[in-house]
PALUMNU-26194 format. One record per residue: residue number from 1; y, x, z of N, C-alpha, C in turn; residue in three letters. Coordinates in steps of 0.05 Angstrom, whole numbers, padded with zeros to 5 digits. Each point is the difference from the previous one (the first is absolute). Layout:
<recs>
<rec resi="NUM" n_py="Y" n_px="X" n_pz="Z" ca_py="Y" ca_px="X" ca_pz="Z" c_py="Y" c_px="X" c_pz="Z" resn="ALA"/>
...
</recs>
This chain:
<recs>
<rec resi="1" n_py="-03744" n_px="-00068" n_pz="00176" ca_py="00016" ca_px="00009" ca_pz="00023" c_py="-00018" c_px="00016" c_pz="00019" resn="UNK"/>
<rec resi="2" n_py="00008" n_px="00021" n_pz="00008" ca_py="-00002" ca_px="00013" ca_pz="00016" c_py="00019" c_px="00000" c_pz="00029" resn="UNK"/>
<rec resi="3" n_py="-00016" n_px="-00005" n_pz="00021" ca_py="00016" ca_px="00002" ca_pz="00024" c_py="-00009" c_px="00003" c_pz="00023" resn="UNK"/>
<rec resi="4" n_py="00011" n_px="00019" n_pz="00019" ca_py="-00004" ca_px="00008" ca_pz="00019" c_py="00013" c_px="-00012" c_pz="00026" resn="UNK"/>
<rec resi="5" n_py="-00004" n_px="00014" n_pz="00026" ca_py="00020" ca_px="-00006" ca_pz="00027" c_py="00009" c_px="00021" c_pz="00003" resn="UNK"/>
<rec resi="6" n_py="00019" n_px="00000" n_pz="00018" ca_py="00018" ca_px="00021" ca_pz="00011" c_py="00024" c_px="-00014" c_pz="00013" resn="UNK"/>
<rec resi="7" n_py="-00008" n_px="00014" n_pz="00029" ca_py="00014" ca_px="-00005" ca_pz="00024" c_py="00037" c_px="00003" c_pz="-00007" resn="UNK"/>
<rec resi="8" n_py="-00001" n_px="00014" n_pz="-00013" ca_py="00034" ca_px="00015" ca_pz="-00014" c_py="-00001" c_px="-00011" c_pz="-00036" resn="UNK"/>
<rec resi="9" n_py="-00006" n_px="-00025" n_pz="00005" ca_py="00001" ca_px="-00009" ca_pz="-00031" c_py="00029" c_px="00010" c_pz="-00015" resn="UNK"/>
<rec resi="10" n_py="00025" n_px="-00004" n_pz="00019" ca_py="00029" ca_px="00007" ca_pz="-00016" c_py="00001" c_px="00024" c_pz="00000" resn="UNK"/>
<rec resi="11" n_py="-00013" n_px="00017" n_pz="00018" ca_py="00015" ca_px="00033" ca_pz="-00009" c_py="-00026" c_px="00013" c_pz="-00025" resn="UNK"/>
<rec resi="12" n_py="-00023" n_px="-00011" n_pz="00010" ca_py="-00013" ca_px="00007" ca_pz="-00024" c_py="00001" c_px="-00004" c_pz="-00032" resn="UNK"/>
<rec resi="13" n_py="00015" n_px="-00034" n_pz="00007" ca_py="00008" ca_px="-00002" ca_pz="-00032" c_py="00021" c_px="00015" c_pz="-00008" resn="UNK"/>
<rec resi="14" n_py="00025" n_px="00007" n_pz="00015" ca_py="00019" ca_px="00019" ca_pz="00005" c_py="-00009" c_px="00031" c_pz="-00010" resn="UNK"/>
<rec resi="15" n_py="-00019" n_px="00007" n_pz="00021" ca_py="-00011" ca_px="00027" ca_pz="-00015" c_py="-00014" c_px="00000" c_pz="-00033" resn="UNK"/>
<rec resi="16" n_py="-00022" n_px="-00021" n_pz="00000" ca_py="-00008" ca_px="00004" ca_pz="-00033" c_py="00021" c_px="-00004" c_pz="-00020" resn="UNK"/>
<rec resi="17" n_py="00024" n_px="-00016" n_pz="00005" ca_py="00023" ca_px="-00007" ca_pz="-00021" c_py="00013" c_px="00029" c_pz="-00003" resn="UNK"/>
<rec resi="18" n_py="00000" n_px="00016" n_pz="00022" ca_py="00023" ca_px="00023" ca_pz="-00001" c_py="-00020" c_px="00023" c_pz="-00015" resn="UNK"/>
<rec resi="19" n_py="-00026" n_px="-00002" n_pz="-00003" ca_py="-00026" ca_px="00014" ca_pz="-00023" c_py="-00008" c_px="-00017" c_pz="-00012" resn="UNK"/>
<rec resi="20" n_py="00024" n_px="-00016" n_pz="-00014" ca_py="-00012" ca_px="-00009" ca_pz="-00027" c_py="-00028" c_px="-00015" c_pz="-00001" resn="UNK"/>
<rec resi="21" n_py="00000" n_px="-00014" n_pz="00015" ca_py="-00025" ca_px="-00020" ca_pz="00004" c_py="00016" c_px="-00026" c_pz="00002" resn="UNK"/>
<rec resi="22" n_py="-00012" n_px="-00022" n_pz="-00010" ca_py="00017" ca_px="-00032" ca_pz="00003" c_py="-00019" c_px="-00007" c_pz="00008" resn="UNK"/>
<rec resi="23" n_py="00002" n_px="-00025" n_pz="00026" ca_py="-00012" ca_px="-00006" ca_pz="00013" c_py="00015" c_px="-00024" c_pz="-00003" resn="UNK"/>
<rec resi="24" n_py="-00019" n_px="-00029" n_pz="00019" ca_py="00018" ca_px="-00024" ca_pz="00001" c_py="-00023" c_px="-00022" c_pz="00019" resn="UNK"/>
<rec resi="25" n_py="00007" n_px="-00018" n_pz="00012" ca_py="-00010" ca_px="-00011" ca_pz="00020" c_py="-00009" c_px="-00036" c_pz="-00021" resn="UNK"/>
<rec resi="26" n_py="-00021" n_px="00002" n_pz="-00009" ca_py="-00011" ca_px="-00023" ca_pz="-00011" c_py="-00010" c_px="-00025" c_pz="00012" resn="UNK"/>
<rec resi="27" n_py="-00011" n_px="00006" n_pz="00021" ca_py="-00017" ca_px="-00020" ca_pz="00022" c_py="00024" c_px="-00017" c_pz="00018" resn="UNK"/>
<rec resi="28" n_py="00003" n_px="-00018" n_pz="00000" ca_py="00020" ca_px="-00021" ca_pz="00029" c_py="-00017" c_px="-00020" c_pz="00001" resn="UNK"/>
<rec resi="29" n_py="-00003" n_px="00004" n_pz="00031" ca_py="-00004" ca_px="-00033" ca_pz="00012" c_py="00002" c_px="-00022" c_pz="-00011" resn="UNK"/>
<rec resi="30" n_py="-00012" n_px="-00029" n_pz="-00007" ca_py="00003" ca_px="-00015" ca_pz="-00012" c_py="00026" c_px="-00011" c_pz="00009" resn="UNK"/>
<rec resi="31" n_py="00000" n_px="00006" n_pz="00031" ca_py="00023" ca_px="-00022" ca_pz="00010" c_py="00025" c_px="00009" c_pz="00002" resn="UNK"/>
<rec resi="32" n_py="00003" n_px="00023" n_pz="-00015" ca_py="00032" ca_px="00013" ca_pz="-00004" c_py="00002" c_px="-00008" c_pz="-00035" resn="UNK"/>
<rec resi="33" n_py="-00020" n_px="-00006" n_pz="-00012" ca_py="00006" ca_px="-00015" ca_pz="-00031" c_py="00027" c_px="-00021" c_pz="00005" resn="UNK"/>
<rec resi="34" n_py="00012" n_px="-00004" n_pz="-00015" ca_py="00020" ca_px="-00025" ca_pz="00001" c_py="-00012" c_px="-00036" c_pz="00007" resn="UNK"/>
<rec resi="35" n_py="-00033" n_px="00003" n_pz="-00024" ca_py="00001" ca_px="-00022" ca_pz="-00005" c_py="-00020" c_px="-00007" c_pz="00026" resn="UNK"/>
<rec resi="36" n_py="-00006" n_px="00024" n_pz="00021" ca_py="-00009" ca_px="-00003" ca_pz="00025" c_py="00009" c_px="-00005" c_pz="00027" resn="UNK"/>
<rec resi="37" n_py="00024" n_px="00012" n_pz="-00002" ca_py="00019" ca_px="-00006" ca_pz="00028" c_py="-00001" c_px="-00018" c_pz="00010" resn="UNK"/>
<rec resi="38" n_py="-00005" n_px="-00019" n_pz="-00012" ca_py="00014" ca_px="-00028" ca_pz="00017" c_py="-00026" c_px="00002" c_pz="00021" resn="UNK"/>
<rec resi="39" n_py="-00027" n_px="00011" n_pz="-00001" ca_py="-00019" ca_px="-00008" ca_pz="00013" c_py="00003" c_px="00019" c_pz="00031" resn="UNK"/>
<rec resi="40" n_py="00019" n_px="00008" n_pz="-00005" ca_py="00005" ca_px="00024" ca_pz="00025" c_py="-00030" c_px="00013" c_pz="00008" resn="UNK"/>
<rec resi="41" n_py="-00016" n_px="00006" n_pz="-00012" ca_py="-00017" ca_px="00005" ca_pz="00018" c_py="-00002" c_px="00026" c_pz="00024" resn="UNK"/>
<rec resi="42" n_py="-00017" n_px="00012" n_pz="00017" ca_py="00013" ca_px="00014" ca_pz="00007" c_py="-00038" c_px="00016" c_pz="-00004" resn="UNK"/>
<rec resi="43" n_py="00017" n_px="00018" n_pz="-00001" ca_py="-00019" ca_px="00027" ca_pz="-00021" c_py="00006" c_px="00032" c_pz="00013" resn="UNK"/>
<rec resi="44" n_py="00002" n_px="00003" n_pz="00030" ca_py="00007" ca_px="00026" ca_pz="00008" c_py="-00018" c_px="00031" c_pz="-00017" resn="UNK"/>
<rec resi="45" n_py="-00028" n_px="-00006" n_pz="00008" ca_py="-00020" ca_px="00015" ca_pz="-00019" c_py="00005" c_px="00003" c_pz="-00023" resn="UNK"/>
<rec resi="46" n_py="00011" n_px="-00012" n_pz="-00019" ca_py="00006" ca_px="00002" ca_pz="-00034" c_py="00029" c_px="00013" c_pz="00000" resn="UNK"/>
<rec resi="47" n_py="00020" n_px="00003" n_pz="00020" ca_py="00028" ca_px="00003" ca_pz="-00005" c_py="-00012" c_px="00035" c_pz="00010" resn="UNK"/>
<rec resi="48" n_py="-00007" n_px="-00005" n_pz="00013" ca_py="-00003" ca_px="00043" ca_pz="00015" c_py="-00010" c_px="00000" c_pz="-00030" resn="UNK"/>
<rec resi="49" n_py="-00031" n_px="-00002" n_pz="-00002" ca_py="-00007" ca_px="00015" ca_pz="-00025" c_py="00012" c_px="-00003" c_pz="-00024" resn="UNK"/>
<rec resi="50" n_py="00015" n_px="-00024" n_pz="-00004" ca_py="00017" ca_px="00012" ca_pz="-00025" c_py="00019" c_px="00013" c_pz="00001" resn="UNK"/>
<rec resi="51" n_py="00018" n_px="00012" n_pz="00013" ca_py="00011" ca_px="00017" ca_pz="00015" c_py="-00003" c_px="00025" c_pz="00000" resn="UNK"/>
<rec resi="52" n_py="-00031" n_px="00000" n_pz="-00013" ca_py="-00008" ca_px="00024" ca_pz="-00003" c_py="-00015" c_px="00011" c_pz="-00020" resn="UNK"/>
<rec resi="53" n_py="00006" n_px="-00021" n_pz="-00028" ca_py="-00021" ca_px="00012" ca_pz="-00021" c_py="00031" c_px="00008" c_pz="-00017" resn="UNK"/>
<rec resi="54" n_py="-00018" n_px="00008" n_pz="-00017" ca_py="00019" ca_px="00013" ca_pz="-00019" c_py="-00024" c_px="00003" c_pz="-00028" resn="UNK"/>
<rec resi="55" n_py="00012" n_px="-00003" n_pz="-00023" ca_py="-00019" ca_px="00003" ca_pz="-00021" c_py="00000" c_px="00027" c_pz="-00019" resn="UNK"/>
<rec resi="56" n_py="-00017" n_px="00009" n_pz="-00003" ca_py="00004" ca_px="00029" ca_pz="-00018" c_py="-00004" c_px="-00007" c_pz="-00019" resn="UNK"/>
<rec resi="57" n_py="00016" n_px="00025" n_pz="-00016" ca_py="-00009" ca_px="-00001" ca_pz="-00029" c_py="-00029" c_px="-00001" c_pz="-00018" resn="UNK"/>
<rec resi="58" n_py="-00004" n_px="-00023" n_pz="-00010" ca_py="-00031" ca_px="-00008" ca_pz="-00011" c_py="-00005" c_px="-00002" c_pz="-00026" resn="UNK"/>
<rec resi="59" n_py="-00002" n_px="00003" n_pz="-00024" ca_py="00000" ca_px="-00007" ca_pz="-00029" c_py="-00015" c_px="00016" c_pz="-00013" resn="UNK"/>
<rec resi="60" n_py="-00010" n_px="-00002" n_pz="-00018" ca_py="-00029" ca_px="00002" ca_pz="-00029" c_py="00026" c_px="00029" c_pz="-00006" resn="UNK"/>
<rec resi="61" n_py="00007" n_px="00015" n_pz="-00001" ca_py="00019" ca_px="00014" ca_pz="-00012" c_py="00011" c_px="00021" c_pz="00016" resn="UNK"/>
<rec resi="62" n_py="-00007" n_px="-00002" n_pz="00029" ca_py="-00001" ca_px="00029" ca_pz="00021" c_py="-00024" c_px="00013" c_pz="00008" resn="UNK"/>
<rec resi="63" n_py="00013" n_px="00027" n_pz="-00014" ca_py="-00004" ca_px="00019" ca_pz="00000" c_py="-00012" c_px="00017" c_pz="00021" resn="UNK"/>
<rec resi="64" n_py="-00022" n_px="00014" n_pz="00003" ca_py="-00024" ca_px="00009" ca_pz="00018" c_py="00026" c_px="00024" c_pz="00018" resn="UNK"/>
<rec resi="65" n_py="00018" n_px="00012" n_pz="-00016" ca_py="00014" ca_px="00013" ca_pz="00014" c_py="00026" c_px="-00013" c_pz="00018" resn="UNK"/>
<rec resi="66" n_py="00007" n_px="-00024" n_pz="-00015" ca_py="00015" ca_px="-00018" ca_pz="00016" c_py="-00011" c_px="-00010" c_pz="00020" resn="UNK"/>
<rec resi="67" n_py="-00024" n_px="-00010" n_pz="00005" ca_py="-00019" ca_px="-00010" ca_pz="00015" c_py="-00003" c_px="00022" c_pz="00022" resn="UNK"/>
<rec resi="68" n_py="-00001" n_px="00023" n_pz="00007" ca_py="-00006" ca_px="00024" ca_pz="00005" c_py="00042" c_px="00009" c_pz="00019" resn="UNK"/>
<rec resi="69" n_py="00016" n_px="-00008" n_pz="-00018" ca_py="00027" ca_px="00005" ca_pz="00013" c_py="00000" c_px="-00023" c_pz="00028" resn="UNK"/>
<rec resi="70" n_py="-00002" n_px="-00028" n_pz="-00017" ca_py="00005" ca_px="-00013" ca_pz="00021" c_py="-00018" c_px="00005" c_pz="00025" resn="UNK"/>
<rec resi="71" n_py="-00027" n_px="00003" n_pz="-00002" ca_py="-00017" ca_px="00009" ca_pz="00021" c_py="00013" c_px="00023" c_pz="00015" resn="UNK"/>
<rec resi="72" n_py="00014" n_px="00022" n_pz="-00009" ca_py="00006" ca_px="00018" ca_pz="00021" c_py="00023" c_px="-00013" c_pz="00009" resn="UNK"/>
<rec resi="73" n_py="00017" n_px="-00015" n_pz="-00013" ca_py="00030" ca_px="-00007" ca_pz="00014" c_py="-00006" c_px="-00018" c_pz="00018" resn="UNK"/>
<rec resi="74" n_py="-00017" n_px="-00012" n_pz="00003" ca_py="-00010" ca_px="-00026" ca_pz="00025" c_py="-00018" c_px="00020" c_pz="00022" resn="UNK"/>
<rec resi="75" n_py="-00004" n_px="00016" n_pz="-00007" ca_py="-00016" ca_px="00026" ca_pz="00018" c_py="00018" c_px="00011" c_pz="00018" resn="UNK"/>
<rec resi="76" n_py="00022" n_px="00012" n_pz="-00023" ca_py="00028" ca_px="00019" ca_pz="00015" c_py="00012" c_px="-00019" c_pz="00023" resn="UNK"/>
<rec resi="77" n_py="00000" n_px="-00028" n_pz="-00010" ca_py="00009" ca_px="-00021" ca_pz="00015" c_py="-00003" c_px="00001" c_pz="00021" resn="UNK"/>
<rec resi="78" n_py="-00034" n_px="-00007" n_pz="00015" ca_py="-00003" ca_px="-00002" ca_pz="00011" c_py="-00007" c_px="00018" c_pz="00024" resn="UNK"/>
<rec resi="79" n_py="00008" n_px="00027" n_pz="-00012" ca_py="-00004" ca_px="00024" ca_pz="00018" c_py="00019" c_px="00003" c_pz="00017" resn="UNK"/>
</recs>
């Protein structure tokens, strides 16, 4: 996995989905798990930053020019 932050985690995943990039949010708090809840803990620091990762596309099988798209579309992004 690959993953980053970003302040605009939903419009960015928004923008890479609409150029063909899949993206998906891997990382949660232990205490939003099910078999965690009951411990309520309270975790403000971990809820912002998860909030804000998002995972890019990572695998043995992409491509130097794929590698190269997504880099400018997280660029265009952020301009």
């Amino acid at each position: 996995m690959f993953s980053i932050r970003s302040k605009n985690r939903d419009d960015l995943i928004s923008f890479l989905k609409k150029n063909n990039i899949s993206t998906s949010v891997h990382l949660m708090p232990l205490p939003l798990h099910p078999l965690y809840k009951k411990f309520k803990s309270k975790i403000p620091i971990a809820l912002k930053v998860w909030k804000e990762l998002i995972t890019l596309p990572l695998h043995p099988h992409l491509k130097l020019n794929e590698i190269n798209y997504i880099n400018r579309k997280l660029r265009e992004f952020t301009l």
